[in-house]
C-alpha positions as CSV (number, residue, x, y, z in Angstrom):
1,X,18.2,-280.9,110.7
2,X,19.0,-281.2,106.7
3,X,15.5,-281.7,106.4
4,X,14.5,-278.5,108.5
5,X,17.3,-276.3,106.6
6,X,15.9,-277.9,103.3
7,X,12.2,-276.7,103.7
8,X,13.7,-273.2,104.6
9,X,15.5,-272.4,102.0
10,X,14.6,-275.1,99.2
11,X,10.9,-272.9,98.2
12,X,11.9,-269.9,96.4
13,X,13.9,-271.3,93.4
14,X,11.0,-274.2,92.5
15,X,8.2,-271.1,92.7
16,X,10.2,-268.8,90.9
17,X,10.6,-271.6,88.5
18,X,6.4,-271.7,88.4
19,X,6.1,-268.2,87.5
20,X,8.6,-268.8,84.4
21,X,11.4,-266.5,85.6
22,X,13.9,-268.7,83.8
23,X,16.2,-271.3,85.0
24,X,19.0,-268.5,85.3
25,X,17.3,-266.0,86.5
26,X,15.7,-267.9,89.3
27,X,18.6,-269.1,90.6
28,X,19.9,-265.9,91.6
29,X,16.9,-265.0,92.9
30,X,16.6,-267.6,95.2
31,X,20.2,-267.2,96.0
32,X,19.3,-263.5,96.8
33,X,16.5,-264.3,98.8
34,X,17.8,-267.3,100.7
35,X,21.1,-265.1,101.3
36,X,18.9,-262.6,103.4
37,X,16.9,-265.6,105.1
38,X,20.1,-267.0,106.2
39,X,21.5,-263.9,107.4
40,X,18.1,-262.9,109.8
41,X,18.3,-267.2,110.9
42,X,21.8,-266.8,112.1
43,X,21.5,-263.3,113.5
44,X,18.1,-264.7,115.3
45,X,19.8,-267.9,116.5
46,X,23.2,-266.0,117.5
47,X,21.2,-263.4,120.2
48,X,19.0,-265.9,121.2
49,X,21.8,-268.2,121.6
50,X,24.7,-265.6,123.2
51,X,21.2,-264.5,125.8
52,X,20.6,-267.7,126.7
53,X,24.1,-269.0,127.1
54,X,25.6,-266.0,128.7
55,X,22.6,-265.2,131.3
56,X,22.1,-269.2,132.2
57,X,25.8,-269.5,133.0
58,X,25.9,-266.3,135.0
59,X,23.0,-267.6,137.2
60,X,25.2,-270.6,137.7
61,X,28.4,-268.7,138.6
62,X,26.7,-266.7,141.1
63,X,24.8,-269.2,142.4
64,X,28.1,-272.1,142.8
65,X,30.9,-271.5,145.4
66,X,33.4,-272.7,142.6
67,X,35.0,-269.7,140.9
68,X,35.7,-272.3,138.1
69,X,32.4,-271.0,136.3
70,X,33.3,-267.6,137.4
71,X,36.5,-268.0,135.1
72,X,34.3,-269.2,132.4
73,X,32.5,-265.9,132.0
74,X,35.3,-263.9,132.7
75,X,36.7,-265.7,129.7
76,X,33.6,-265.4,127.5
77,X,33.2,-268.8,126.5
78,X,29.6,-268.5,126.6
79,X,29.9,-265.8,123.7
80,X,32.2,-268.0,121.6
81,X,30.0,-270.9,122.0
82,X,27.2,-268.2,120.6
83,X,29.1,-267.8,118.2
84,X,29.6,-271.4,117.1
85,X,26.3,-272.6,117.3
86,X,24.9,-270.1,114.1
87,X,28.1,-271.3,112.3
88,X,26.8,-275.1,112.5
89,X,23.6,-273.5,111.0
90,X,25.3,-271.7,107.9
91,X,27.7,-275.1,107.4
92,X,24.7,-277.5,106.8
93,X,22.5,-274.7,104.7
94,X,25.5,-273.7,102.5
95,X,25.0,-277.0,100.5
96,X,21.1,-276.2,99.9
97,X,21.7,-272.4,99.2
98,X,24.3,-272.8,96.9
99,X,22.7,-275.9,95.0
100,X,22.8,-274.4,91.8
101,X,26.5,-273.0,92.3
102,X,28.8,-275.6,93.0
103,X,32.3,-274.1,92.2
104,X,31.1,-271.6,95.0
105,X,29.3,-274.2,97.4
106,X,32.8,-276.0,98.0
107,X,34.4,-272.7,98.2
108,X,32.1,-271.3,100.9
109,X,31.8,-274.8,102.7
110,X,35.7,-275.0,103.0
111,X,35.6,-271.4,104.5
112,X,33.0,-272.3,106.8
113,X,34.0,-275.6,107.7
114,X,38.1,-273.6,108.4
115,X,36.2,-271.1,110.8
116,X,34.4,-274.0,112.5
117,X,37.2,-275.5,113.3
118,X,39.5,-272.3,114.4
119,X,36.3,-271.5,116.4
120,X,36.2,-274.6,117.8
121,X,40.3,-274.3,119.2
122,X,39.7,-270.6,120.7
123,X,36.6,-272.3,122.6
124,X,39.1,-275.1,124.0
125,X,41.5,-271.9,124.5
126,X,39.0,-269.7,126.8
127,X,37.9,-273.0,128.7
128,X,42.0,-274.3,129.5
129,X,42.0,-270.4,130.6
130,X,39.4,-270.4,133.0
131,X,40.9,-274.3,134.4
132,X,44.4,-272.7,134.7
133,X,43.4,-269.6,136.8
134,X,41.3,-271.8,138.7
135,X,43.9,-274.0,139.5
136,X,46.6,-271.3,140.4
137,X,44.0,-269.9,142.7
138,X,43.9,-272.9,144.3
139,X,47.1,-272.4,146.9
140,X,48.4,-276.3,146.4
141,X,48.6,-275.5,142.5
142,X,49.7,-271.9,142.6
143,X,53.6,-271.9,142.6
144,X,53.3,-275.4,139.8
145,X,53.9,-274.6,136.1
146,X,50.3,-275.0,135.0
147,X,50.9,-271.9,132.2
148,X,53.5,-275.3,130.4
149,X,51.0,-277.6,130.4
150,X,48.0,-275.9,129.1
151,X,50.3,-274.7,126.0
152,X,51.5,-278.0,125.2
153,X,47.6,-278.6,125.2
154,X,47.3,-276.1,122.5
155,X,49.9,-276.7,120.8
156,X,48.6,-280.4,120.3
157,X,45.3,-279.2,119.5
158,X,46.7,-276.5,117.1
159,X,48.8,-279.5,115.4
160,X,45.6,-281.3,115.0
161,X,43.4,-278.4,113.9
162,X,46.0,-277.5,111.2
163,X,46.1,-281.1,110.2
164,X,42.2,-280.8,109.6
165,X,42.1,-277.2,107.8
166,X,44.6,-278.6,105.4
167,X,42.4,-282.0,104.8
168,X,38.9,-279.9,104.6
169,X,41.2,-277.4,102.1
170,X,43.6,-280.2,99.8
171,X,40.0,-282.3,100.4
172,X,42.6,-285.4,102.0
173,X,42.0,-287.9,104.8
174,X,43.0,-287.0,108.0
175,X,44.7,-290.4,108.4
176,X,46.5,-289.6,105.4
177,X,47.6,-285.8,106.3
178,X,49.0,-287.8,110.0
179,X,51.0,-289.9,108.0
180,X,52.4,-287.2,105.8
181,X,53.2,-285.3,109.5
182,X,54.5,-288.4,110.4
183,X,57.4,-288.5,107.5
184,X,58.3,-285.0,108.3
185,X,58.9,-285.4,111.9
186,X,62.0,-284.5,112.0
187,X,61.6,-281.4,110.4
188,X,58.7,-280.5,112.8
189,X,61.0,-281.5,115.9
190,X,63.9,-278.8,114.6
191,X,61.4,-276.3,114.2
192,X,59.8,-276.9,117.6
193,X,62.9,-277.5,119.1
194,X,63.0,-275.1,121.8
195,X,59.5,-275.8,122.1
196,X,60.3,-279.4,122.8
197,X,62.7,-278.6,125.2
198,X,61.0,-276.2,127.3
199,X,58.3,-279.1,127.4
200,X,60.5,-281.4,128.8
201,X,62.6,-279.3,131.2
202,X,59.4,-277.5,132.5
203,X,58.2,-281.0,133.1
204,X,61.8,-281.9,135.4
205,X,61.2,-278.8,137.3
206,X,58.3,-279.8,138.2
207,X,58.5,-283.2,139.0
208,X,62.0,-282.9,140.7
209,X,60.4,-279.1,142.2
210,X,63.4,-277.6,141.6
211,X,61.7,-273.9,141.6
212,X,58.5,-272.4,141.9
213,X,56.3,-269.7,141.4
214,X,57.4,-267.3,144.1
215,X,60.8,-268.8,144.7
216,X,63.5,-266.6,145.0
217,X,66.3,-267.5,142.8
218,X,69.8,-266.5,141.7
219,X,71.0,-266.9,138.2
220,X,74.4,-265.0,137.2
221,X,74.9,-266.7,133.7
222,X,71.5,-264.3,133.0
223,X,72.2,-261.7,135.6
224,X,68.5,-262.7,137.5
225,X,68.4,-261.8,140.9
226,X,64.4,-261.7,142.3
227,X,61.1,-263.7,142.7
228,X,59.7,-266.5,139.8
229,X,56.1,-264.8,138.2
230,X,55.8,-267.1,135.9
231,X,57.0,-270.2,135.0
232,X,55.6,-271.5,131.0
233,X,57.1,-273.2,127.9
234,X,59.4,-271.4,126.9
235,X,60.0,-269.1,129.8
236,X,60.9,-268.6,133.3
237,X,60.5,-264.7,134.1
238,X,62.1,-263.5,137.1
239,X,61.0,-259.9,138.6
240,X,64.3,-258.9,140.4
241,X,64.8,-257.3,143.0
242,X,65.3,-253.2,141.4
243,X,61.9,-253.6,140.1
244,X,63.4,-255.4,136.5
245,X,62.6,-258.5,134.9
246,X,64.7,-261.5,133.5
247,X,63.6,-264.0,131.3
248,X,65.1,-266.9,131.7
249,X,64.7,-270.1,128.7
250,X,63.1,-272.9,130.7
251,X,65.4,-275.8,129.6
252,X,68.4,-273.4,131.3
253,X,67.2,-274.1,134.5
254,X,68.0,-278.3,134.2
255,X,71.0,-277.1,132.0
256,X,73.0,-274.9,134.1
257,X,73.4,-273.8,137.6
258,X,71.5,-271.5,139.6
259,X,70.7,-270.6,143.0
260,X,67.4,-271.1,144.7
261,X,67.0,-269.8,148.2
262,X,63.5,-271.6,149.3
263,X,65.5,-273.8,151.6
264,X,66.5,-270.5,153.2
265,X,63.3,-269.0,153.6
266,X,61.3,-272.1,155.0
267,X,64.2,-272.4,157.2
268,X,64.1,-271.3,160.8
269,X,67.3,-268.3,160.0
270,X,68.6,-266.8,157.3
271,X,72.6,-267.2,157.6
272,X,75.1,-264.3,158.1
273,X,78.6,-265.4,157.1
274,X,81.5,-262.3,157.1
275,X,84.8,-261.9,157.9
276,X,87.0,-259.5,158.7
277,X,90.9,-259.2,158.5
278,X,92.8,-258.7,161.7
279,X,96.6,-257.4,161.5
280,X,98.8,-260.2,162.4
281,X,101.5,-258.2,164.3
282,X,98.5,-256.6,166.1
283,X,98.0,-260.1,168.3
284,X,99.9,-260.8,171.4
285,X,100.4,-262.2,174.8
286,X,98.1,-260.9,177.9
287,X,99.9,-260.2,180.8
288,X,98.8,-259.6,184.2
289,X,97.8,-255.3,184.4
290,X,95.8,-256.1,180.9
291,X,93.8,-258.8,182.0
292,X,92.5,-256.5,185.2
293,X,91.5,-254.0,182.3
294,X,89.9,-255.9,180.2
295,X,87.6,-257.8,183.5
296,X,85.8,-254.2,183.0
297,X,84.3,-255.4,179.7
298,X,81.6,-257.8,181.6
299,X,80.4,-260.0,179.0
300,X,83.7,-261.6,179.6
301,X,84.8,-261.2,183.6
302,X,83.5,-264.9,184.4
303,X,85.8,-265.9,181.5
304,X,89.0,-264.2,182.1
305,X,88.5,-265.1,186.1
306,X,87.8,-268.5,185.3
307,X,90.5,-269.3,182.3
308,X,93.3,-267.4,184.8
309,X,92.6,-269.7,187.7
310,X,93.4,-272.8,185.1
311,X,96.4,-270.6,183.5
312,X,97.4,-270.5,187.0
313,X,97.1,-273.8,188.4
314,X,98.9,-275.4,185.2
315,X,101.5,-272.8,185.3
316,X,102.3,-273.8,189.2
317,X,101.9,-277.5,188.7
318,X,104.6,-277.5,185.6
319,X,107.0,-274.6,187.5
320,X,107.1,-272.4,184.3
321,X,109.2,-269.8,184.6
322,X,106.9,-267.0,183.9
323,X,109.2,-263.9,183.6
324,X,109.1,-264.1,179.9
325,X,105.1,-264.5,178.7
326,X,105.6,-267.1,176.1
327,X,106.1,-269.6,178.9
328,X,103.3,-271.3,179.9
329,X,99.9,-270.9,179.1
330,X,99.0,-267.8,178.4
331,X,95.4,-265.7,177.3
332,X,95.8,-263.8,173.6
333,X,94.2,-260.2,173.0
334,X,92.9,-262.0,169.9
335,X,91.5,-265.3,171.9
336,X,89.8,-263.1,174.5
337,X,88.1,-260.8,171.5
338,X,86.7,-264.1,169.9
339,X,85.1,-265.0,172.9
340,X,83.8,-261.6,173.6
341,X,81.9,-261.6,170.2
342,X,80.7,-264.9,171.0
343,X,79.0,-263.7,174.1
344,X,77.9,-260.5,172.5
345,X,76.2,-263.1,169.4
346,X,74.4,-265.2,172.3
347,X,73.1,-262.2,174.1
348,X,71.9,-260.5,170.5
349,X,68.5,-260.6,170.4
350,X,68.2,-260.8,166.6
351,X,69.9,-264.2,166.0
352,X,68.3,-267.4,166.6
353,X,69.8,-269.4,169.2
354,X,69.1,-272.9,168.0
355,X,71.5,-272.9,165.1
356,X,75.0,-272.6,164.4
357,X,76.6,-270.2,166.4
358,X,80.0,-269.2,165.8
359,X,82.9,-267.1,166.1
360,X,86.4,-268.6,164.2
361,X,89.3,-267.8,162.9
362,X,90.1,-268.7,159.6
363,X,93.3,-269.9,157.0
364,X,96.1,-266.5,157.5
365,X,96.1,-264.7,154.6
366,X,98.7,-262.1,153.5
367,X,96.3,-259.4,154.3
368,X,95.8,-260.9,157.9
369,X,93.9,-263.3,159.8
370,X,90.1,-263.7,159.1
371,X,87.8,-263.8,161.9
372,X,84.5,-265.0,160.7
373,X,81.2,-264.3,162.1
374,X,79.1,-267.1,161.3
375,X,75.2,-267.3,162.5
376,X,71.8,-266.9,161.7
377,X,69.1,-263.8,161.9
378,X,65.5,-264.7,163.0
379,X,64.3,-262.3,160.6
380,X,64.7,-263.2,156.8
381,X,63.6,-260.6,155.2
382,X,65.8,-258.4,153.0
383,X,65.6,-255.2,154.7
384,X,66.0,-256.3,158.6
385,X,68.8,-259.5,157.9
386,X,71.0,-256.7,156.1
387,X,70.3,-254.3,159.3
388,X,71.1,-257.0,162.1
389,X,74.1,-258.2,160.3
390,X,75.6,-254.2,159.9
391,X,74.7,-253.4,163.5
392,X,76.6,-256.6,164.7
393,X,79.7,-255.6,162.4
394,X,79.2,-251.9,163.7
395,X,79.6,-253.0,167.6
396,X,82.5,-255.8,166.1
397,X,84.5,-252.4,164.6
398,X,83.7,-250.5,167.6
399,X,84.9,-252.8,169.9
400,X,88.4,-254.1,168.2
401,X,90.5,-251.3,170.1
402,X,89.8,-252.2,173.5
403,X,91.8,-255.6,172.9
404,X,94.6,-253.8,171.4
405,X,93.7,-255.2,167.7
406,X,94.2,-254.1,164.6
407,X,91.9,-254.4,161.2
408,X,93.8,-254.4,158.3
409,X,93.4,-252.1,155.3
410,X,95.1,-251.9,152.2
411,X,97.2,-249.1,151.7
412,X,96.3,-246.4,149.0
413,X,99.2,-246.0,147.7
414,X,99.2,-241.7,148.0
415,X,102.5,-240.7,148.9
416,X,102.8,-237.6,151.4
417,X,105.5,-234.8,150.2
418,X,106.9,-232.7,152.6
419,X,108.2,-229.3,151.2
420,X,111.7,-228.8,151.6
């Protein structure tokens, strides 16, 4: 090639020389001249090139199944490639044009030689684009962190490019400039410290697939409540759920504590766990007229026939003296209730009937005793879990006076004055 570049520009200055234009005064003239011969070349070579490039690799695209070509045009990497190839041109004629000029000849070659190598990284750049949409296209690779790995790729490469602008510029080795970088180490790890960690905790949450792209997660130190959209270095951004977004630093995520509700959601229920307070002066003994009311309510007439023929039975069999109701064995307003909800949870068509099903009382606290529902919805999603869960509570509240029960609620505290 020098020898092709050479015959191009290397005529004008000897002929000028022939025609005794002066030594000065031919060298600007040939510098002139080649100047505008170098600018048609490149011009030339770049739209021949950028045609050639650009229309070959759309054929291919639209001729492959792979959208990883697509990507590539989308991306323009055949344009920067056009670009580079006219670049090479002007870096090996620079030398022969400037002959004559050598302060400016090591000026222009550094320049040159700077944008060659800048070029060079956005080229890599466009082509690690097109392989990471590509890849999160591709549904095994779409919820994975692929946006931290191609940028510690290009951070690498940007280490080494800037290593080589500075040689080509200070005109040092490159194995002396990695030395150098080597010495200063540790000032490069505190300035790319979070850098470093986000590195090393994106690569955790990936190997350990602690959360994904898509996950829905739950972060109160950060006040994130939504769905991962993106997952890179530095980042973790969380759209929540009023349409906000969060970002989270990536190393929090193997640093502190959040909540991540995939389990739920690939889970066969999504789990509804309340409670509500029941006055404890408001429970009491059955006794015989009650129990004939409450047979009315049928999801429990097998029960309360069934229980009081065992009531029965033991009662006679141990003589208890039944005229006061503690004797005994007896059936509770509050026992019968629990076992009504349970019923009414196994006949609910929104619950799913091969998990945990359950109905308990809980610890007595000074406000009462909690009765906790505890089950799980066959649908998960957001809008119809928060609607079976209400109109289960709904029919729970509605149904707490026919067993004589009592919710508790805290008083308010107005005081009601009578007008003397």
């Amino acid at each position: 090639m020098h020898k092709i570049v050479d015959k191009i520009f290397g005529w004008s200055y000897p002929l000028f020389k022939k025609w005794d234009f002066g030594e000065t005064l031919s060298s600007y003239l040939s510098l002139a001249i080649n100047i505008v011969v170098l600018m048609i070349i490149v011009y030339a070579i770049y739209r021949v090139f950028r045609y050639v490039l650009v229309r070959s690799m759309i054929i291919i695209a639209r001729r492959t199944k792979t959208r990883f070509d697509d990507l590539l045009v989308s991306n323009k990497t055949a344009k920067y490639i056009a670009h580079l190839i006219p670049l090479l041109f002007i870096y090996k004629s620079v030398p022969i044009i400037l002959e004559n000029f050598v302060y400016w000849e090591g000026i222009f070659g550094k320049l040159v030689g700077i944008y060659i190598v800048l070029l060079t990284l956005w080229i890599i750049k466009t082509i690690l684009n097109a392989f990471r949409d590509h890849l999160k296209s591709n549904p095994s690779y779409s919820d994975k962190p692929i946006d931290s790995y191609i940028q510690v790729i290009m951070i690498v490469l940007w280490v080494f490019g800037f290593i080589m602008i500075i040689s080509k510029i200070f005109e040092i080795s490159t194995g002396a400039m990695l030395g150098t970088f080597g010495a200063i180490s540790a000032i490069i790890i505190l300035i790319f410290r979070d850098t470093i960690l986000g590195f090393v905790a994106s690569v955790q949450v990936s190997l350990n697939d602690m959360v994904r792209i898509g996950d829905w997660i739950t972060f109160d130190k950060f006040g994130a409540d939504g769905d991962v959209i993106e997952i890179n270095l530095a980042t973790v951004k969380v759209r929540n759920f009023d349409n906000t977004t969060t970002t989270i630093p990536t190393y929090s995520m193997i640093s502190d504590s959040f909540r991540n509700w995939r389990g739920m959601l690939d889970s066969n229920g999504r789990r509804i766990k309340r409670h509500i307070l029941i006055k404890a002066n408001s429970i009491r003994f059955l006794n015989e007229k009650e129990l004939r009311e409450l047979k009315k309510i049928q999801l429990v007439t097998n029960y309360i026939e069934h229980r009081q023929n065992e009531i029965e039975k033991f009662n006679q069999m141990h003589n208890i003296d039944k005229s006061l109701l503690i004797n005994g064995r007896n059936m509770t307003n509050f026992g019968l209730f629990r076992k009504y909800i349970t019923q009414y949870l196994s006949q609910y068509p929104g619950l799913n009937k091969d998990m945990i099903l359950l109905c308990r009382q809980l610890q007595p606290t000074p406000q009462g005793i909690p009765l906790e529902i505890y089950t799980f919805s066959n649908d998960k999603r957001f809008e119809n879990y928060e609607y079976i869960m209400s109109d289960i509570f709904d029919h729970i509240f509605a149904s707490i006076p026919y067993f004589d029960l009592e919710i508790y609620e805290m008083p308010s505290g107005k005081s009601d004055f009578v007008d003397q």
